[in-house]
N, C-alpha and C positions, 0 to 999 in steps of 0.2 A: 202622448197628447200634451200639448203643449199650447200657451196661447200668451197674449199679455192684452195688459187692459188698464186701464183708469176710473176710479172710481173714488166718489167722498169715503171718508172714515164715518163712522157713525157708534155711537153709545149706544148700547141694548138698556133699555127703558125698564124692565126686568129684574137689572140686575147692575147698579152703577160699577163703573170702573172697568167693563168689558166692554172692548169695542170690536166692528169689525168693519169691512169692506163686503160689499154683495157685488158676485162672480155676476156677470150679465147677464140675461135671460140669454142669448143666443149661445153663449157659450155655457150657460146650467144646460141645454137642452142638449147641446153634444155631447157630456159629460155625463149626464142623464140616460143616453142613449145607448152609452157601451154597457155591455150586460159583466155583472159582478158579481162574488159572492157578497151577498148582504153583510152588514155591519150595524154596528150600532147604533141608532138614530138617525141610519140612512148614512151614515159620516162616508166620505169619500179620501182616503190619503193621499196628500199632494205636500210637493217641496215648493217653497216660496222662494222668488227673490223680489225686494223691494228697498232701493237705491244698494248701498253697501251690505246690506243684513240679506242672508238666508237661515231659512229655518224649515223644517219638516213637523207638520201638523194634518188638521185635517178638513177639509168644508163638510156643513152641515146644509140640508135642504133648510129654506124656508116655505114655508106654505103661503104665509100671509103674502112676501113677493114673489114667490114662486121661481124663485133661485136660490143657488146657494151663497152661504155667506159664510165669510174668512176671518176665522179670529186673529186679530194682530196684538201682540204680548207688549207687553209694556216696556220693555228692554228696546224692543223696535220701534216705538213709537218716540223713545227716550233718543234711541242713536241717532233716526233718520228726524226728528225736530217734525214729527208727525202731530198735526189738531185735529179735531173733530169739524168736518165741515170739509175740510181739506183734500185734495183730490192726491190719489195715489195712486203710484204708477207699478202694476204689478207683474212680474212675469210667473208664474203658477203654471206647474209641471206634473199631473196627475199620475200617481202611483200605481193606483188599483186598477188596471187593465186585464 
């Protein structure tokens, strides 16, 4: 599975200095929908690409938006000249099939 998308970065409120991007409801719901061995906090592993950077991590559900959402590392956020507020362009490749 495979998909890209755009979306603002945002601060987890939480927890300063963690940011992420939230996967779209339409594509949490597909992603959602392929059955898995469970994981830990629901985590899903997927490979990232986002401008020059890939990376292999993992999305986690949110409840509150009822998607999941992509932690972006600081190394990424450093290379691709990524802000908070700023829309980013993701291609995200899900693992766990």
């Amino acid at each position: 599975m495979r998909f890209r998308f755009t979306a603002p970065l945002w601060e987890w409120q939480a927890q300063a200095n963690w940011y992420f991007v939230t996967v779209p409801e339409e594509i949490s719901e597909d992603i959602r929908e392929v059955p898995r061995m469970p994981r830990g906090f629901g985590s899903v592993r997927v490979r990232v690409q986002v401008g020059g950077s890939d990376w292999s991590t993992s999305i986690f559900p949110d409840s509150a938006q009822g998607a999941y959402v992509l932690p972006v590392k600081k190394a990424v956020r450093v290379a691709e000249g990524l802000a908070e507020g700023e829309p980013v362009e993701v291609a995200l490749e899900v693992l766990d099939l």
